[in-house]
C-alpha positions as CSV (number, residue, x, y, z in Angstrom):
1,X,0.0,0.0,0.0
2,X,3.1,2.2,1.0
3,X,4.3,1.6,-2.2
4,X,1.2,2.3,-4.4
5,X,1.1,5.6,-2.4
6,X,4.5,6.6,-3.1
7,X,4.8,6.1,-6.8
8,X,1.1,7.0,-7.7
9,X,2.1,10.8,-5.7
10,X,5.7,10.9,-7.8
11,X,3.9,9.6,-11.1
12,X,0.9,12.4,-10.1
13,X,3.8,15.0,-10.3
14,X,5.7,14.3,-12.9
15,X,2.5,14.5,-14.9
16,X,0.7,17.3,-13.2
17,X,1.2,19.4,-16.2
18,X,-1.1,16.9,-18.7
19,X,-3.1,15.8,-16.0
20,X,-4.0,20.2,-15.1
21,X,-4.9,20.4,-19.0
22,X,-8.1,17.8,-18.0
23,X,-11.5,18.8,-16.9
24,X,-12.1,17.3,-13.8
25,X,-15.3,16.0,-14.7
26,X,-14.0,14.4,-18.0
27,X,-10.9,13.1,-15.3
28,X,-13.1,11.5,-12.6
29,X,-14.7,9.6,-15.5
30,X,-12.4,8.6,-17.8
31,X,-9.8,7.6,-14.2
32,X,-12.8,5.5,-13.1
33,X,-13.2,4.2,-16.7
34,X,-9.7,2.8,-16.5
35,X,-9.8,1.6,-12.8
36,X,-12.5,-0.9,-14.0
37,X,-11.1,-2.1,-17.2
38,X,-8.0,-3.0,-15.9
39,X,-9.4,-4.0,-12.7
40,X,-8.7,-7.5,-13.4
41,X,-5.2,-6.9,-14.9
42,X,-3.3,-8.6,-11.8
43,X,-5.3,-11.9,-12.8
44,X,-4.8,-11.7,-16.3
45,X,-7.8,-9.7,-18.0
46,X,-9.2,-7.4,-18.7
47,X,-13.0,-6.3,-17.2
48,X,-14.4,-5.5,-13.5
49,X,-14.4,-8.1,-11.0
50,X,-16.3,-11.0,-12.3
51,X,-16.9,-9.5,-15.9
52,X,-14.2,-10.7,-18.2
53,X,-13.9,-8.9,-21.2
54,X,-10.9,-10.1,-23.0
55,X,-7.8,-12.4,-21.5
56,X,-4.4,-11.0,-21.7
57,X,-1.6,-12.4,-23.3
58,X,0.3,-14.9,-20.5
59,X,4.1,-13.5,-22.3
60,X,2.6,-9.9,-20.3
61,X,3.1,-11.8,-17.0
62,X,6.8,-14.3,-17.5
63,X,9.3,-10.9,-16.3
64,X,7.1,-10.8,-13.3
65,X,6.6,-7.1,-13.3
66,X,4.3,-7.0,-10.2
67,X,4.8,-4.0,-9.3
68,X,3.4,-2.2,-12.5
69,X,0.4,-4.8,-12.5
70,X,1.7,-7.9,-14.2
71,X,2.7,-10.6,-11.9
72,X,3.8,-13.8,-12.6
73,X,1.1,-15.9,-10.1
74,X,3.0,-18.8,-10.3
75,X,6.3,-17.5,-8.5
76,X,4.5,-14.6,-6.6
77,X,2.3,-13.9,-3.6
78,X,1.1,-10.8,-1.2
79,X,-1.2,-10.7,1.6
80,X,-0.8,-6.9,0.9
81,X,-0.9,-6.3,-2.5
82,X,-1.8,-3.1,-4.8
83,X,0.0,-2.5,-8.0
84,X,0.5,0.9,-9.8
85,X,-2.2,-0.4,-12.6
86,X,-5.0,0.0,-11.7
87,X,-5.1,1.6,-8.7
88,X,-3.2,4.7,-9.8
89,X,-6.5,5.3,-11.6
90,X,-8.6,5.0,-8.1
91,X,-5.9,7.7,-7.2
92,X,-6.5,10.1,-9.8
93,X,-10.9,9.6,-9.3
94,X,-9.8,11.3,-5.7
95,X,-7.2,13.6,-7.5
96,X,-10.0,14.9,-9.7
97,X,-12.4,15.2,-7.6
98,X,-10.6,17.2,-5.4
99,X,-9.8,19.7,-8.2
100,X,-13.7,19.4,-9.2
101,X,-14.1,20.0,-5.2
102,X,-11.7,23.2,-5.2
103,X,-13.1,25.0,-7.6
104,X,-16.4,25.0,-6.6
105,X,-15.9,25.8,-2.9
106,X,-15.9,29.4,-2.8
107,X,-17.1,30.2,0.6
108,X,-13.6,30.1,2.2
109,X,-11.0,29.4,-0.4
110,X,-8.1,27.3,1.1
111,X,-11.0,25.9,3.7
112,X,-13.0,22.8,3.1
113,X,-16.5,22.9,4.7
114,X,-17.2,22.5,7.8
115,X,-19.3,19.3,7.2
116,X,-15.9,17.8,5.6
117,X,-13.3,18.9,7.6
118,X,-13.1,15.8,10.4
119,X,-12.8,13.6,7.4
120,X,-10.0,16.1,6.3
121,X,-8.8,15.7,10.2
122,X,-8.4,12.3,9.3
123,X,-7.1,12.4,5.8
124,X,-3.9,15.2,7.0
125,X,-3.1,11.6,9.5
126,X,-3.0,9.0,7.2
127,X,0.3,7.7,7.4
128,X,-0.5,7.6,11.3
129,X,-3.7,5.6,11.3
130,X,-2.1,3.2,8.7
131,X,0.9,2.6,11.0
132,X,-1.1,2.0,14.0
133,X,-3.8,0.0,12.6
134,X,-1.7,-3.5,12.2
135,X,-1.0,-3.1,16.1
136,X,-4.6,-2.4,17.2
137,X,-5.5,-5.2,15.1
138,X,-3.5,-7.4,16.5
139,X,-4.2,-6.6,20.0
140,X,-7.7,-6.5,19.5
141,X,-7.1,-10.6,18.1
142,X,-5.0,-11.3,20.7
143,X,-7.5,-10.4,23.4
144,X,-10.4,-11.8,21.6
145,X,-7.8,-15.2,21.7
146,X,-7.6,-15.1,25.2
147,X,-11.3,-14.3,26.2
148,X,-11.3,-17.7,24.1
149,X,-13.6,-16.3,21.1
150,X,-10.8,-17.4,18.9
């Protein structure tokens, strides 16, 4: 997840200047567009969740390039993985929509409203709440283990 972060922010700058020449409208749609149809890349087609439009070629998947989107499933395994394609299209729907979002919120430029800020509370604590979760989580099962639920 780290990972998908990282490079989708990097690759989000280094194309800011094409992605600014978008309408955010016509971004949000055509980055959700994409997210679906390669939704499936990972297994080996194309098409969104259980609707397979077209298999991919298997040579795509033999240099293992996991990380892009293209794994090799017979050598490779995550418990925790999220590969630039697709979900660098997920991260340009939210990078859209916060440009469609900006624009139109007028009341105090630089300010979201007030109904939004505690999710923006959350959102400015990310890297936070993703570091502690794993801990909670594990405490939480540990406990639960010995109450004896587990």
């Amino acid at each position: 997840m780290l990972h998908l972060l990282g490079c989708a922010a990097l690759l989000t700058c280094l194309l800011h200047p094409a992605l600014e020449k978008l309408p955010p409208l016509a971004g949000v749609t055509g980055s959700a567009v994409l997210f679906a149809l390669l939704n499936q890349l990972p297994q080996g087609w194309l098409g969104f969740e259980g609707t397979h439009l077209a298999a991919l070629p298997a040579a795509w998947y033999k240099p293992n390039l996991f990380w892009l989107g293209l794994p090799d499933l017979t050598v490779f395994s995550s418990s925790d993985y999220f590969p630039l394609l697709p979900w660098v299209f997920l991260y340009w729907v939210g990078y859209f929509f916060a440009r469609w979002f900006r624009a139109r919120c007028t009341a105090q430029p630089g300010l979201p409203p007030k109904a939004l800020r505690p999710l923006c509370a959350v959102g400015s604590r990310t890297l936070l709440i993703y570091m502690l979760h794993q801990p909670v989580i594990y405490g939480a099962l540990l406990g639960l283990r010995y109450l004896g639920f587990v």
